[in-house]
Each structure stands twice: as structure tokens, then as C-alpha cells.
PQR file with spaces between the fields and no chain letter, atoms N, CA, C, O and H, PARSE charges and radii, in Angstrom:
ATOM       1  N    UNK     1      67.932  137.869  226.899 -0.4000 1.5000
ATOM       2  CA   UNK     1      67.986  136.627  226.148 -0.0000 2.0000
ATOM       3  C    UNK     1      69.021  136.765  225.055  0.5500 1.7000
ATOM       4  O    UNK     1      69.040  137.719  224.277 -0.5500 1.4000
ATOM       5  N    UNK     2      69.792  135.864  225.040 -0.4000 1.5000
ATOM       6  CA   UNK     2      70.925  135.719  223.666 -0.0000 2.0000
ATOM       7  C    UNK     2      70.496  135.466  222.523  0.5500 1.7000
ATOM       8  O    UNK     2      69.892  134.395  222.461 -0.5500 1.4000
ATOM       9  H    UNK     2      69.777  135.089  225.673  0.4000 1.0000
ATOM      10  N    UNK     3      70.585  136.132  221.427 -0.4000 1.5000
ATOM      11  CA   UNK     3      70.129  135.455  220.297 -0.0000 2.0000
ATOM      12  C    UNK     3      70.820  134.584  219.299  0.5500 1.7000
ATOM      13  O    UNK     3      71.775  134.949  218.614 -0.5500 1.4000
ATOM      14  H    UNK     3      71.076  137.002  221.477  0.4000 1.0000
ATOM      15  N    UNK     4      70.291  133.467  219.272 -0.4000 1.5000
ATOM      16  CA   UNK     4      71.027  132.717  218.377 -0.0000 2.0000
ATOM      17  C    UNK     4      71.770  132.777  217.699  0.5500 1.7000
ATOM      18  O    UNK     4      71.552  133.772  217.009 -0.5500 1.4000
ATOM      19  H    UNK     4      69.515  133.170  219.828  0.4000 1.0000
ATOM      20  N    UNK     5      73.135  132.013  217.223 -0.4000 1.5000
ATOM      21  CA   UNK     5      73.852  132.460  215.925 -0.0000 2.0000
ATOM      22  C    UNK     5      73.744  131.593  214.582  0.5500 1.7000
ATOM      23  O    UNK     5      74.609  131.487  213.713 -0.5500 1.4000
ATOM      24  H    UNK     5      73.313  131.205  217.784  0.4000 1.0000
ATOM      25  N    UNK     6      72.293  130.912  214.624 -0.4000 1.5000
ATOM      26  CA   UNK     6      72.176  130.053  213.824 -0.0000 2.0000
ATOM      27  C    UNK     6      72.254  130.250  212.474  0.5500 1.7000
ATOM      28  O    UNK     6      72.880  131.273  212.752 -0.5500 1.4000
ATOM      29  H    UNK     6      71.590  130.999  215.330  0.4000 1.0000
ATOM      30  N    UNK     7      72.220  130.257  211.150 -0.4000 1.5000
ATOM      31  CA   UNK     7      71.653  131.125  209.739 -0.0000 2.0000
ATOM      32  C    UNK     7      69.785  131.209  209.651  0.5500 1.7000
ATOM      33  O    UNK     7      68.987  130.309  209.911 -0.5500 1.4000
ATOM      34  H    UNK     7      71.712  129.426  210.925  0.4000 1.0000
ATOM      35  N    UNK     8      69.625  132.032  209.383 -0.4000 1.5000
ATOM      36  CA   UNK     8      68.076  132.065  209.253 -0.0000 2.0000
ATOM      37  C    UNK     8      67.783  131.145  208.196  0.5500 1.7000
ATOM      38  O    UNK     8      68.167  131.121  207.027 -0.5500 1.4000
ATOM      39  H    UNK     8      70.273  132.763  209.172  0.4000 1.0000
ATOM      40  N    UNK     9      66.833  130.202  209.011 -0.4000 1.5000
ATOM      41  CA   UNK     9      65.792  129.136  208.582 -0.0000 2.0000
ATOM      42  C    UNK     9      65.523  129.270  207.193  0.5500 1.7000
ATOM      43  O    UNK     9      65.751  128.320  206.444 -0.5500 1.4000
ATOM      44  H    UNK     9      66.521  130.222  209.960  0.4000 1.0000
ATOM      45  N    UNK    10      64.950  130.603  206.661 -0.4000 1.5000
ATOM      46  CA   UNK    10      64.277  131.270  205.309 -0.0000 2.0000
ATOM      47  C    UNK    10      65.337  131.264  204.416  0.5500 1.7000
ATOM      48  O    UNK    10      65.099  130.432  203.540 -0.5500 1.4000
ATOM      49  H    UNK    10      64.764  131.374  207.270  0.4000 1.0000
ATOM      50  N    UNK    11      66.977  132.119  204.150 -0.4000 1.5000
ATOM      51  CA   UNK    11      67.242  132.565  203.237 -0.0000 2.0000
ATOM      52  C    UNK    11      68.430  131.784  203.697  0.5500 1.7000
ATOM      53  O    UNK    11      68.760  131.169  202.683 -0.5500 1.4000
ATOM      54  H    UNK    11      67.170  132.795  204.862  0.4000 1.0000
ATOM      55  N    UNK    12      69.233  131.471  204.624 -0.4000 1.5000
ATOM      56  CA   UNK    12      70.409  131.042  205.184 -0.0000 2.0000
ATOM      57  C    UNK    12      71.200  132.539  205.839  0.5500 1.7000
ATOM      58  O    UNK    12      72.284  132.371  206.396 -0.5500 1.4000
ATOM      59  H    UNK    12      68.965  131.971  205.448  0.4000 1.0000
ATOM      60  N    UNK    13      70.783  133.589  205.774 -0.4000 1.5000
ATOM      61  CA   UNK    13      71.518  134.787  205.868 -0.0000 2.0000
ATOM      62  C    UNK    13      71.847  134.958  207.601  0.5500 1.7000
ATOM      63  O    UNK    13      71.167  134.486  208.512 -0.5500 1.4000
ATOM      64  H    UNK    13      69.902  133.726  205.321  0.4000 1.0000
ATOM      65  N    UNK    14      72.821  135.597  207.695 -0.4000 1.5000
ATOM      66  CA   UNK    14      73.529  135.614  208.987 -0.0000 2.0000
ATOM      67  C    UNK    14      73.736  136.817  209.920  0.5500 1.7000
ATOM      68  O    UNK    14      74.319  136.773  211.004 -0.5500 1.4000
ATOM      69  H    UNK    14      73.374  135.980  206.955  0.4000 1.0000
ATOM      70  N    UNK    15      73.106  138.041  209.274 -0.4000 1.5000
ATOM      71  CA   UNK    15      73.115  139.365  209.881 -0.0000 2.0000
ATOM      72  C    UNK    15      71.410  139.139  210.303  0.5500 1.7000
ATOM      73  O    UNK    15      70.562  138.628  209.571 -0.5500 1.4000
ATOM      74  H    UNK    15      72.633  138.077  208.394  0.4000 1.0000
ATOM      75  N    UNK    16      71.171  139.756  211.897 -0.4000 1.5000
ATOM      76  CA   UNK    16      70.140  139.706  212.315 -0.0000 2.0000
ATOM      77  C    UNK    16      70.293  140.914  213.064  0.5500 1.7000
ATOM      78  O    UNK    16      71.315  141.599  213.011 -0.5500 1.4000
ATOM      79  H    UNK    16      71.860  140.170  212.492  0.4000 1.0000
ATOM      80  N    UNK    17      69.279  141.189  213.770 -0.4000 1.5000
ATOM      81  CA   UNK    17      68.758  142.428  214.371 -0.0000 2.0000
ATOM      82  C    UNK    17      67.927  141.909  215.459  0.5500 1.7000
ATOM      83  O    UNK    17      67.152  141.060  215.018 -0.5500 1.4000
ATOM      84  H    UNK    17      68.449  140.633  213.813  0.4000 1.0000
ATOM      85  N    UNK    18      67.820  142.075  216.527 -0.4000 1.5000
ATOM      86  CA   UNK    18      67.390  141.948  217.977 -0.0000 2.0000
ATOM      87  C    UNK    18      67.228  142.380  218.569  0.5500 1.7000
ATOM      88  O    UNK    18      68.196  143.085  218.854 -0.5500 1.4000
ATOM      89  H    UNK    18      68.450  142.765  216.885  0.4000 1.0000
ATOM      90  N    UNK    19      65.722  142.649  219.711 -0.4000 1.5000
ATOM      91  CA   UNK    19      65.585  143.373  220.567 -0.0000 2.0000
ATOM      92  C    UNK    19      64.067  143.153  221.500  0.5500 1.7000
ATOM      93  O    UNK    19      63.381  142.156  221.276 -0.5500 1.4000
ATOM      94  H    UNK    19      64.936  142.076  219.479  0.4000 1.0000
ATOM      95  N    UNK    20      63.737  143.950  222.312 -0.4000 1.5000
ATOM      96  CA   UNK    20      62.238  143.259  223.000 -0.0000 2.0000
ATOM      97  C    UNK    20      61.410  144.143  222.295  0.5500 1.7000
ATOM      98  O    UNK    20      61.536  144.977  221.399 -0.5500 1.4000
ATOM      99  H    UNK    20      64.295  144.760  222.494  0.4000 1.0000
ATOM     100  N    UNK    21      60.329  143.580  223.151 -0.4000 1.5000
ATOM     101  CA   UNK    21      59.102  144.160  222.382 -0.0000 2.0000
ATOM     102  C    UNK    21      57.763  143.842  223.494  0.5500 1.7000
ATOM     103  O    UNK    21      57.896  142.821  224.169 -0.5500 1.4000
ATOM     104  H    UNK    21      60.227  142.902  223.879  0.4000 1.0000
ATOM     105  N    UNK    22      56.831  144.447  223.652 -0.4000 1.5000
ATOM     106  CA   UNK    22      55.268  144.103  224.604 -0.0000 2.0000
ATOM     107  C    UNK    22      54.232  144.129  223.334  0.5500 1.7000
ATOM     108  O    UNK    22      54.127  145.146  222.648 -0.5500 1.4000
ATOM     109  H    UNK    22      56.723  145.277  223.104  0.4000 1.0000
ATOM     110  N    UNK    23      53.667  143.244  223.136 -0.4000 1.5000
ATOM     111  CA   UNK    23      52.679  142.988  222.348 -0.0000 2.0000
ATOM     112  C    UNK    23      51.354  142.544  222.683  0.5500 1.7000
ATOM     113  O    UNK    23      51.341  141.624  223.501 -0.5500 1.4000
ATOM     114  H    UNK    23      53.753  142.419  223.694  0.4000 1.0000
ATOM     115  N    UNK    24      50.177  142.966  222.254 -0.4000 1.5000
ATOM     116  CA   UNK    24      48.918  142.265  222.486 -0.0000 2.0000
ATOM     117  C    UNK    24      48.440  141.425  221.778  0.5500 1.7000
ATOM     118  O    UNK    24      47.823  141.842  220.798 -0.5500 1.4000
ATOM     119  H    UNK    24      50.188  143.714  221.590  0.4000 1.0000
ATOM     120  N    UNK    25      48.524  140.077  221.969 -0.4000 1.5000
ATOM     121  CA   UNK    25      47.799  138.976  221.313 -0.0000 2.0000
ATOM     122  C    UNK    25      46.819  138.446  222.222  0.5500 1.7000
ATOM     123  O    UNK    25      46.909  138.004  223.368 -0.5500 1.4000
ATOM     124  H    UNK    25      49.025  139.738  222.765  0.4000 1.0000
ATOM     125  N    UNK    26      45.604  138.643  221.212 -0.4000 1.5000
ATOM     126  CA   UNK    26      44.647  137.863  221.749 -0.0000 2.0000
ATOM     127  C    UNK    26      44.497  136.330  222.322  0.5500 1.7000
ATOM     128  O    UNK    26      43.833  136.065  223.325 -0.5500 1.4000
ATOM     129  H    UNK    26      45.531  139.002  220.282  0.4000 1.0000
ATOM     130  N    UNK    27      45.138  135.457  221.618 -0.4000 1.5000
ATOM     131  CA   UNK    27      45.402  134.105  221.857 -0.0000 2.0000
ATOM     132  C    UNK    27      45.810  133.679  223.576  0.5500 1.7000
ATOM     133  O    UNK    27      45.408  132.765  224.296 -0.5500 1.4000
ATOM     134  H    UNK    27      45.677  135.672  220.803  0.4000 1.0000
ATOM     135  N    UNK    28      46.671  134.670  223.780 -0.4000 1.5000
ATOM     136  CA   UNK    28      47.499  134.638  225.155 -0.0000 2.0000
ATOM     137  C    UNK    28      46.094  134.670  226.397  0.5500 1.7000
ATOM     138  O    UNK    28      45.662  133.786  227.138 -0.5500 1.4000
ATOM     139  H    UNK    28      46.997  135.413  223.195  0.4000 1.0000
ATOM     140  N    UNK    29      45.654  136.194  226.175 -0.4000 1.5000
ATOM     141  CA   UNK    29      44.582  136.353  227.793 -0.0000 2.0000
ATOM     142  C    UNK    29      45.654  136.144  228.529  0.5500 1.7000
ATOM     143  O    UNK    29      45.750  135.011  229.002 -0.5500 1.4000
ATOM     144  H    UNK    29      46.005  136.912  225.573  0.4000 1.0000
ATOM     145  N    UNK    30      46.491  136.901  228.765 -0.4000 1.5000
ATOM     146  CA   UNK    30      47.312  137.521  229.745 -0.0000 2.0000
ATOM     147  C    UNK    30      46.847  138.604  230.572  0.5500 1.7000
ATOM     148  O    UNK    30      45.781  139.113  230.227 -0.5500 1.4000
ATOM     149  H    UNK    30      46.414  137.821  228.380  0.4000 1.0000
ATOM     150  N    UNK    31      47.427  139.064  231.596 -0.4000 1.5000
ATOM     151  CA   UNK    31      46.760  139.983  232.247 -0.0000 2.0000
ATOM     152  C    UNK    31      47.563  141.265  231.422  0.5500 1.7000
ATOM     153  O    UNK    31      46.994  142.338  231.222 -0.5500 1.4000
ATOM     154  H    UNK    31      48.293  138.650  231.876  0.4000 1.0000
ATOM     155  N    UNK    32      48.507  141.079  231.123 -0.4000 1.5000
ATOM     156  CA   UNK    32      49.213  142.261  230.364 -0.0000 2.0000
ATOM     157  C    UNK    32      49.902  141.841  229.174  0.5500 1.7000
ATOM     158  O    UNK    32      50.378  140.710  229.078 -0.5500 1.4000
ATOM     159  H    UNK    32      48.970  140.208  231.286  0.4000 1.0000
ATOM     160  N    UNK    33      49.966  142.607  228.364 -0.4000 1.5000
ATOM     161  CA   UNK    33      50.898  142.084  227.599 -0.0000 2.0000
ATOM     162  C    UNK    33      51.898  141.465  227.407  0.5500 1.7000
ATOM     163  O    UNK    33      52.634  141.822  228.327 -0.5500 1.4000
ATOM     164  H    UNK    33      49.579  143.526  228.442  0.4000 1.0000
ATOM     165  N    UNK    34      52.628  140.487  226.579 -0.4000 1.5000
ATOM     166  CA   UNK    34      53.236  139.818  227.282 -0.0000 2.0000
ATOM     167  C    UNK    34      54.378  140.257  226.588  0.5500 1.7000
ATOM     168  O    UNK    34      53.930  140.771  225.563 -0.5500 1.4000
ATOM     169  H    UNK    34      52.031  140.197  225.831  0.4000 1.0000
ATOM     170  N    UNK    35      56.153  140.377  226.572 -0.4000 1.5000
ATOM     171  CA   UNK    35      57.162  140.857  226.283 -0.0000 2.0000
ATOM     172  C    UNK    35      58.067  139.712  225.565  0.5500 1.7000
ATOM     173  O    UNK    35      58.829  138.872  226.043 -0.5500 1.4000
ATOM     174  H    UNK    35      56.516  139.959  227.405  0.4000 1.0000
ATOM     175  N    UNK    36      57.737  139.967  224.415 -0.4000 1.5000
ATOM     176  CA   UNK    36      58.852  138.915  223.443 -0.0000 2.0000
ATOM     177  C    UNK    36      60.368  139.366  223.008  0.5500 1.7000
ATOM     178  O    UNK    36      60.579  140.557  223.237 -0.5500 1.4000
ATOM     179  H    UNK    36      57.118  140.650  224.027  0.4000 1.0000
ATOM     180  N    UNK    37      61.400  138.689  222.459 -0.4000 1.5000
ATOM     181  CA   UNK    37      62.254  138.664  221.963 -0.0000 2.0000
ATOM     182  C    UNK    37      62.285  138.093  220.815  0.5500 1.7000
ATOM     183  O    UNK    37      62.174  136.937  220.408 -0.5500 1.4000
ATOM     184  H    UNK    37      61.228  137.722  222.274  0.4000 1.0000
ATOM     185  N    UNK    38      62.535  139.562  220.161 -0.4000 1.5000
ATOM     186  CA   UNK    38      62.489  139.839  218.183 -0.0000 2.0000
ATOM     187  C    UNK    38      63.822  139.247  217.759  0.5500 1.7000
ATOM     188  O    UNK    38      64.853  139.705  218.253 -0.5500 1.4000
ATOM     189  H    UNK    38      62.626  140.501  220.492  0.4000 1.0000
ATOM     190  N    UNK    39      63.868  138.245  216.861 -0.4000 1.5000
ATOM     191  CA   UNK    39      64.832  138.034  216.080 -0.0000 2.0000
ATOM     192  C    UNK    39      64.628  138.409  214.371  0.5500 1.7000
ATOM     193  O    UNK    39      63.914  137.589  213.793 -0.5500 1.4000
ATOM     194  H    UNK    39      63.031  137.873  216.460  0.4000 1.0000
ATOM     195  N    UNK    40      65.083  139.366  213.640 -0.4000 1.5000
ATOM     196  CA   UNK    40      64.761  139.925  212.173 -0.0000 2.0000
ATOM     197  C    UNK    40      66.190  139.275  211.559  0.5500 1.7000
ATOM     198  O    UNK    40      67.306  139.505  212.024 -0.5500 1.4000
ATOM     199  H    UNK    40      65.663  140.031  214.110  0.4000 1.0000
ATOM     200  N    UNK    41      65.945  138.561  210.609 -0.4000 1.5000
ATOM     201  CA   UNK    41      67.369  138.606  209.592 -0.0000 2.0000
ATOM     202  C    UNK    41      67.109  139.771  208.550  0.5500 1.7000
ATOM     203  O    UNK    41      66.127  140.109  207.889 -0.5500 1.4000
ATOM     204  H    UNK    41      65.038  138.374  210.231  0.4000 1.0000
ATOM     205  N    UNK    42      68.444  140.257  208.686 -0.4000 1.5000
ATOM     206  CA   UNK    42      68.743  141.198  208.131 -0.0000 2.0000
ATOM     207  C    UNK    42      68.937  141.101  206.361  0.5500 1.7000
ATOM     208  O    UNK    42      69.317  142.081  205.721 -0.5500 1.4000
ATOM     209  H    UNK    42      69.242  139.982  209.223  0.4000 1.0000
ATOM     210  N    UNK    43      68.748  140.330  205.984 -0.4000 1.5000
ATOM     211  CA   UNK    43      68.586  139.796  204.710 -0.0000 2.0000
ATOM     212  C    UNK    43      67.584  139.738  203.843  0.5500 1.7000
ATOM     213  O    UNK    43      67.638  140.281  202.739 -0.5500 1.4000
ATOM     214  H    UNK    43      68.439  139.533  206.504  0.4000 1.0000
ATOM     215  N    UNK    44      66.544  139.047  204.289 -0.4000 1.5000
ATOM     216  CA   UNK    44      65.049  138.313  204.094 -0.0000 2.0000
ATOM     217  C    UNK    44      64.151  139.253  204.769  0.5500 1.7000
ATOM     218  O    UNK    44      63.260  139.757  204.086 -0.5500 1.4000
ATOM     219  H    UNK    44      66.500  138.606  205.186  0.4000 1.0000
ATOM     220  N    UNK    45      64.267  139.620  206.216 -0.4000 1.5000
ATOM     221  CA   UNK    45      63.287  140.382  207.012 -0.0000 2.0000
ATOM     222  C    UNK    45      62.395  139.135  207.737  0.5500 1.7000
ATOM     223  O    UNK    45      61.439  139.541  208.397 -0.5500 1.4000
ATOM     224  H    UNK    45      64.992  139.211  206.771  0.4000 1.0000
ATOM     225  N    UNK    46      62.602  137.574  207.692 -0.4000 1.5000
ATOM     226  CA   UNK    46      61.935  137.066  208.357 -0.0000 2.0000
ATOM     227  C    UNK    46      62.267  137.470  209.955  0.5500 1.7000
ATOM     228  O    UNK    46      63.336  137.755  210.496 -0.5500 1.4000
ATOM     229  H    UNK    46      63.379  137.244  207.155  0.4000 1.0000
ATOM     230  N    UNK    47      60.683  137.360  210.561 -0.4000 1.5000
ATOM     231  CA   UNK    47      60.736  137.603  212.256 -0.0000 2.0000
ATOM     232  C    UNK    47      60.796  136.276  213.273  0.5500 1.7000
ATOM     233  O    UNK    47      60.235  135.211  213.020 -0.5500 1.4000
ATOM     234  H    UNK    47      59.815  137.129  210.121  0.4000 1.0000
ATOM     235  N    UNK    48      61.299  136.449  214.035 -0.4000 1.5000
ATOM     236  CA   UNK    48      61.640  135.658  215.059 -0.0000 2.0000
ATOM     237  C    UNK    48      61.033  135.704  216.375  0.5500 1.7000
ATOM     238  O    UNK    48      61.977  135.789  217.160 -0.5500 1.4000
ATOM     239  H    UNK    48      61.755  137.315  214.241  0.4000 1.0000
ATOM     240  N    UNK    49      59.865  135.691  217.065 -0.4000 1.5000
ATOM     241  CA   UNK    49      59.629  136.050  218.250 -0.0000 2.0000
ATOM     242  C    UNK    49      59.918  134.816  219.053  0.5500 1.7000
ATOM     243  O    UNK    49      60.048  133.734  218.479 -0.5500 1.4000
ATOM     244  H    UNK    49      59.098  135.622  216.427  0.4000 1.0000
ATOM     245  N    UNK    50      60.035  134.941  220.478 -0.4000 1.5000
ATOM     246  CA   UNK    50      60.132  134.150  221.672 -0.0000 2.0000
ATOM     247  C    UNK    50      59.639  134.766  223.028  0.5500 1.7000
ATOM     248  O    UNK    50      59.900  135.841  223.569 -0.5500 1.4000
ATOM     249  H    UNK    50      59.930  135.820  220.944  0.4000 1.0000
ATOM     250  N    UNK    51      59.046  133.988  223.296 -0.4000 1.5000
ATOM     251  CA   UNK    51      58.431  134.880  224.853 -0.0000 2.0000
ATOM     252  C    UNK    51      59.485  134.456  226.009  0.5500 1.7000
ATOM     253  O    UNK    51      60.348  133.578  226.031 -0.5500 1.4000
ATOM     254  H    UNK    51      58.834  133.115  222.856  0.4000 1.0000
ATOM     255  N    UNK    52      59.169  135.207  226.749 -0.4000 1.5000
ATOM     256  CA   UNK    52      60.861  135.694  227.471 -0.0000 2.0000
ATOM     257  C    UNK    52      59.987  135.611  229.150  0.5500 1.7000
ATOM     258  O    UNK    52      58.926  136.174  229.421 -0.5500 1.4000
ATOM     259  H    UNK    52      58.468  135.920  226.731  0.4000 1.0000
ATOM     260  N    UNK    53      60.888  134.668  230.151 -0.4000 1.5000
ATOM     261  CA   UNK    53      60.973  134.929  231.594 -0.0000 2.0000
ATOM     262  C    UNK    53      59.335  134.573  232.153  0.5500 1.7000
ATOM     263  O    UNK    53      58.640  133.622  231.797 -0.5500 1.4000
ATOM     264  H    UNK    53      61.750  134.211  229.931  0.4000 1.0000
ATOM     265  N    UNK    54      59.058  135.424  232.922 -0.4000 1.5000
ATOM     266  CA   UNK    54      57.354  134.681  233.365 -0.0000 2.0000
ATOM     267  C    UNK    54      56.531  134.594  232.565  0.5500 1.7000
ATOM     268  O    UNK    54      55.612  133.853  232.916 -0.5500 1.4000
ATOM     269  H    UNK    54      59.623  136.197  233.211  0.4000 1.0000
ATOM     270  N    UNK    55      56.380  135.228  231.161 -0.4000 1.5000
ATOM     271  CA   UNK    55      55.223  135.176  230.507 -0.0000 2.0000
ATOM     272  C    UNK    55      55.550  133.976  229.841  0.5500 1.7000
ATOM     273  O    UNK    55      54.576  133.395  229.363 -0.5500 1.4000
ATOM     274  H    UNK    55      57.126  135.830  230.876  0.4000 1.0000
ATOM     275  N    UNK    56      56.762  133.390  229.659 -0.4000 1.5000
ATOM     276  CA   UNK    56      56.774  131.965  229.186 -0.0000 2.0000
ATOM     277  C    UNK    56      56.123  130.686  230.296  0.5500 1.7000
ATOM     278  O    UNK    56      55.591  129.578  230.229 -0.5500 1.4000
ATOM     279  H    UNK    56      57.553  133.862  230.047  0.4000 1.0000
ATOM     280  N    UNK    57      56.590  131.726  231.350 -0.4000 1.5000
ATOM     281  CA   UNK    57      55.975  130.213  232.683 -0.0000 2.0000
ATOM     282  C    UNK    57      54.478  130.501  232.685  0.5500 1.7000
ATOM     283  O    UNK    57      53.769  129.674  233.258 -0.5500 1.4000
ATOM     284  H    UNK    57      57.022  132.626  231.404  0.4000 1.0000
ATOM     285  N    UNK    58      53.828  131.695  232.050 -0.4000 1.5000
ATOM     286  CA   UNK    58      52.658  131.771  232.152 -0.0000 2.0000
ATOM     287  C    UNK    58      51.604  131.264  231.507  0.5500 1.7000
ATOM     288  O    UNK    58      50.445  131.117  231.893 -0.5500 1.4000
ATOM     289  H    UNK    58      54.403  132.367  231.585  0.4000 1.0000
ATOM     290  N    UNK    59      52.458  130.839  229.803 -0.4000 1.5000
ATOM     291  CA   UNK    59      51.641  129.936  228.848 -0.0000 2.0000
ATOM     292  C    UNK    59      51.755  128.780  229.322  0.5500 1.7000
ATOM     293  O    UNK    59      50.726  128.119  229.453 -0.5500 1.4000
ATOM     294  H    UNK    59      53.400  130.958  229.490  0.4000 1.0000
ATOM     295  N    UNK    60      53.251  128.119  229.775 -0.4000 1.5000
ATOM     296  CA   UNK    60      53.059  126.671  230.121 -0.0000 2.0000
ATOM     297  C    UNK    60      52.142  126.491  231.409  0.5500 1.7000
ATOM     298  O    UNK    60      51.856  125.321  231.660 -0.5500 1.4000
ATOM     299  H    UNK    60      54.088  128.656  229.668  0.4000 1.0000
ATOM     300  N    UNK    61      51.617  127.498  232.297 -0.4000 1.5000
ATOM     301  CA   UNK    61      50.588  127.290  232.868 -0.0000 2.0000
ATOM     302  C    UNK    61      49.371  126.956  232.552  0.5500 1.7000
ATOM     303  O    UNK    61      48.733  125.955  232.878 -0.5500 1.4000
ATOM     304  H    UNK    61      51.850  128.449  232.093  0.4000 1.0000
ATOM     305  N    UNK    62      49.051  127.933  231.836 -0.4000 1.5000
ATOM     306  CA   UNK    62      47.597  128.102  231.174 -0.0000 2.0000
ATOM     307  C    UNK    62      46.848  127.307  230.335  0.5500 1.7000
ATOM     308  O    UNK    62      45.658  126.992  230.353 -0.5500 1.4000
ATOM     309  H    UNK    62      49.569  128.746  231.571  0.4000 1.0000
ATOM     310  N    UNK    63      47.998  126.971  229.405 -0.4000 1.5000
ATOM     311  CA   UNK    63      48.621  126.107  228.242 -0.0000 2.0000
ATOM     312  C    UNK    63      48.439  124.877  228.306  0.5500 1.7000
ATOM     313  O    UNK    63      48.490  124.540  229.488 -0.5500 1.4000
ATOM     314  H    UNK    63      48.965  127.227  229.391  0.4000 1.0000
ATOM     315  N    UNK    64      48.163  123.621  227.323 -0.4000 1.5000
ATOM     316  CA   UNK    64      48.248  122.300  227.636 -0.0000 2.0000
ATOM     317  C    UNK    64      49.134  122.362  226.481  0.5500 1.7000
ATOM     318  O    UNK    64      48.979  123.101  225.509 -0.5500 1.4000
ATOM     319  H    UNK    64      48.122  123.895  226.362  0.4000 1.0000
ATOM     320  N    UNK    65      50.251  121.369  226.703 -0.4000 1.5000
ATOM     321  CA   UNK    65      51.336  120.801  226.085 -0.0000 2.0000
ATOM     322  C    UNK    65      50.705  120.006  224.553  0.5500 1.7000
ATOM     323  O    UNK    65      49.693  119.349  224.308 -0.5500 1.4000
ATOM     324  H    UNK    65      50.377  120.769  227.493  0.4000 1.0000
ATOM     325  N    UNK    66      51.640  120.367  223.908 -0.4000 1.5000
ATOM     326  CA   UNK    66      50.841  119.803  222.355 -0.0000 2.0000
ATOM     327  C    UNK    66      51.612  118.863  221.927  0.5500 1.7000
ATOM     328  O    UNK    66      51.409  118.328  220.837 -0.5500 1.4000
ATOM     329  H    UNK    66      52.462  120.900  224.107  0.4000 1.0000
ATOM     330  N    UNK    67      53.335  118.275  223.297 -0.4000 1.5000
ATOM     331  CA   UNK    67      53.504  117.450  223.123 -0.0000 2.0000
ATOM     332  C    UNK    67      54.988  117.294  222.115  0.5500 1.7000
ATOM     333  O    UNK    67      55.462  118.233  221.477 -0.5500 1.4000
ATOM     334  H    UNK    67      53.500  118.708  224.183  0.4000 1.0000
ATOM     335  N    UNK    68      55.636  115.713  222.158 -0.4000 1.5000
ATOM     336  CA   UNK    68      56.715  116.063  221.501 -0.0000 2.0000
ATOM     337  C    UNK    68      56.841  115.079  220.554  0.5500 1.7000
ATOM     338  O    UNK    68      57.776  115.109  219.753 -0.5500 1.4000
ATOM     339  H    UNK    68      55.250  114.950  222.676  0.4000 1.0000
């Protein structure tokens, strides 16, 4: 996954740090953990996650839409 080149939301800062990650959240009830993509500004330290590839098709399964 590419990570954005947006400025972070929090501070406006523009150096970030990126990489995956497998995490256990309860919320999910996945069969496994599911594998996000970390976005950190390097500035602030705010985090960025995104769920990445089937475990995203797996919430919009599971999942009811909250809509737009």
C-alpha cells in the first residue's frame, strides 16, 4: 500500500514513517489477525492505521455500512 503524501491531519508535518503490522483487536472476530498499514508522522507521532487487501473485504463483509 502507498502511503499518502498528504500533511498530517494533527500538526501539518510532512515526514512520516510506514510500514505493516498484524494486530489483535477484539472488535474485528477475525479468524486471525488482521494486517494493517501504519502511517506515524514523524513530527507529532500521530498513528495512522488502514487495513490492507482481504481483511478489508472481510470487515465490509461482516460489517454493516454506517453509510455516507
Amino acid at each position: 500500500m502507498s502511503t499518502p503524501s498528504k500533511a498530517c491531519r494533527n500538526c501539518g508535518g510532512i515526514e512520516f514513517y510506514a510500514g505493516e503490522c498484524a494486530r489483535t483487536i477484539p472488535i474485528l472476530l477475525l479468524a486471525r489477525p488482521p494486517k494493517f498499514h501504519l502511517r506515524v508522522c514523524g513530527t507529532c507521532g500521530l498513528v495512522d492505521w488502514f487495513l490492507t487487501g482481504k481483511d478489508l473485504e472481510k470487515v465490509k463483509k461482516n460489517f454493516s455500512s454506517a453509510g455516507a
